[in-house]
C-alpha positions in Angstrom: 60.7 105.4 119.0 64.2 106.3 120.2 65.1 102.9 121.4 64.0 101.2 118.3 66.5 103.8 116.6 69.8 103.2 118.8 68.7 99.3 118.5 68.7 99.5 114.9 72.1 101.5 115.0 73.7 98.8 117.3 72.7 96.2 115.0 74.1 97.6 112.2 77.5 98.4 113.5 77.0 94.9 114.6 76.0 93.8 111.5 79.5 95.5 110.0 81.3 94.4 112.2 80.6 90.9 111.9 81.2 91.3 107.8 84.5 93.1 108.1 85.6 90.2 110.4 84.8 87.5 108.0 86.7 89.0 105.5 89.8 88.0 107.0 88.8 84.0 107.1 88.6 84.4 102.8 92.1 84.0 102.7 93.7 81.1 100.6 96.4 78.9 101.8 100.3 80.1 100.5 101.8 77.1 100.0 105.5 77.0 98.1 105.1 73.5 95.3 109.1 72.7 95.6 110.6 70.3 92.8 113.3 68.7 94.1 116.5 69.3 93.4 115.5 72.5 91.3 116.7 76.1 92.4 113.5 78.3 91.7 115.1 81.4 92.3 117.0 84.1 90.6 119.5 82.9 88.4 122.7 83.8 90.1 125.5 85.9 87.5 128.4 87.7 88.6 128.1 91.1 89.9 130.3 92.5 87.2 128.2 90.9 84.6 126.1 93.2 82.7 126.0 96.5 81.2 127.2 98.9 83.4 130.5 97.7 84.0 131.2 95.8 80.4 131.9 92.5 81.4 135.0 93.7 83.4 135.6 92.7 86.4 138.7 94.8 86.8 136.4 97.7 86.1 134.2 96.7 88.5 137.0 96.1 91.3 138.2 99.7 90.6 134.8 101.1 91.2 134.1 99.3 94.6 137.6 100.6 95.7 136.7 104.4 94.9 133.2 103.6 96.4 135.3 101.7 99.7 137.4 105.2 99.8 134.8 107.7 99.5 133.3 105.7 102.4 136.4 106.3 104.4 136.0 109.4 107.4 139.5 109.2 108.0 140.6 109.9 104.8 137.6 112.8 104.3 138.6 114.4 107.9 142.4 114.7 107.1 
């Protein structure tokens, strides 16, 4: 009675096993359809376009610079 247990045991972890690595073969292909000559991305805009910084790229420029600065351990150690 004992062996038919452990038998049936084995051949459900068997069983499970063999379903959990199927899953894996359900997978579909990931294939890119490219038209040519078109630029499917992101649509590529200045970095000072927008809201935060007004249109300005000046603004902007300032704003990198205090960033650049703060940045700076020399500057923060002296």
């Amino acid at each position: 009675m004992k062996r038919r247990a452990f038998f049936g045991s084995v051949a459900a972890v068997a069983a499970g096993a063999a379903v959990v690595g199927l899953v894996g073969c359900g997978e579909r292909p990931q294939v890119i359809e490219y038209k040519q000559g078109k630029y499917q991305g992101k649509p590529y805009s200045e970095p000072w376009k927008g809201k935060q910084w007004n249109d300005s790229k000046q603004d902007w420029n300032v704003a990198v610079d205090t960033r650049a600065q703060n940045q700076n351990e020399y500057k923060r150690i002296k």
